[in-house]
C-alpha positions, 0 to 999 in steps of 0.5 A: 597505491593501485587498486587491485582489480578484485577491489575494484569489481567489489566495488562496482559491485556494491554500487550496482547492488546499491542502485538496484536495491534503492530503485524499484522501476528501471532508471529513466533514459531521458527526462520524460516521457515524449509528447507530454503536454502537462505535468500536472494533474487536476483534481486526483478526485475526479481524474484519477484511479477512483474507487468508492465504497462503504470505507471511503474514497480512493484516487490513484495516478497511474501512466494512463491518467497522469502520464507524467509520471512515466518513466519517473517511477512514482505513483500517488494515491490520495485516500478520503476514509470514514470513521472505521473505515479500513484499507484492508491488509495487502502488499505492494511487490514492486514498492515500498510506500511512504504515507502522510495524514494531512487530516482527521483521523487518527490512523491506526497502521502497521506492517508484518515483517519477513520474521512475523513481527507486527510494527504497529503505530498511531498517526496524528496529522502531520505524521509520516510513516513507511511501509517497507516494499513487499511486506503486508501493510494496513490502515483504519480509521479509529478516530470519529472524523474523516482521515485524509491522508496521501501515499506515494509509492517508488514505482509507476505500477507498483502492484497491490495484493489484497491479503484476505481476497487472495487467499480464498483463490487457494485450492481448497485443501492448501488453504485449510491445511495453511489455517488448521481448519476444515473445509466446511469452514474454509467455504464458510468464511470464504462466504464473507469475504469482500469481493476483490478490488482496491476500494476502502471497506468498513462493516459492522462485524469489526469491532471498530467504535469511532473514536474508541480504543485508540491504541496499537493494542487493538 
């Protein structure tokens, strides 16, 4: 029996739709990237995106550092983060970021979907878990020793928003009227937020007790 040209554009269709859906960077036109040298990168820690601060160390890949990566639609970050440490609340726009414990911890994460419903888990080394692309994702360290644990993203810039430093570069009337609160308090908590950046942060106000309350419930 032929197929009708209406099936077959439904069809392609679907396959198109498919591959964009499961690509977050255009698909390559060659193997890689021209003048390449190396496919490796040595030492994430020292050669890689390095930020320090008072919740750890992060290491990430971009084009620049490791331009093996382009084209490829890949990045890696390798995270080292202390005892209450946190990889504060934020999103990826261009990609969703699978992530592995290797070490330490354990790890409290979790992610809020399009309807408002946390997903939250604790991870043991050895554990996997995914953070769908765009949604609002976060990591602390609730245990009493290190974590170390590596993410990998699908996209060689796949972008990183961080929530609470976002939000206070709202107009000032949108943002009371977004938190129900006034003014007066909006410049009060905009007074504590941690400057914009990709580093690790932990502080003292939070609650957190190395070790304590290992539990999706807090």
């Amino acid at each position: 029996m032929k197929a009708s040209p209406v099936l077959i554009s439904l069809v392609l269709l679907f396959v198109t739709s498919l591959r964009f859906a499961n690509s977050a960077d255009p698909d390559p036109v060659r193997d890689f990237a021209t003048g390449l040298s190396t496919f490796t990168l040595r030492n994430i820690f020292k050669n890689g995106d390095v930020s320090s601060d008072t919740g750890g160390i992060r290491a990430a890949t971009n084009p620049q550092n490791f331009p093996a990566v382009q084209t490829q639609g890949l990045s890696v970050v390798r995270f080292k983060m202390v005892p209450c440490g946190s990889n504060l609340p934020h999103t990826h726009p261009r990609a969703a970021e699978v992530l592995s414990l290797l070490s330490g911890g354990p790890l409290q994460v979790g992610f809020v979907d399009t309807t408002g419903a946390s997903h939250i888990d604790i991870m043991y080394p050895g554990d996997v878990t995914v953070f769908p692309r765009g949604v609002l994702h976060f990591e602390l360290n609730v245990g009493s020793v290190e974590a170390e644990y590596l993410s990998a993203l699908n996209s060689e810039n796949p972008g990183t928003l961080t929530s609470s430093e976002a939000l206070f570069h709202i107009p000032l009337r949108a943002l009371a009227t977004s938190l129900n609160v006034d003014q007066k308090t909006v410049k009060s908590l905009n007074s504590t937020v941690h400057p914009y950046g990709p580093g690790l942060k932990k502080t003292a106000n939070s609650g957190c007790v190395p070790g304590r309350d290992i539990s999706t419930a807090f």
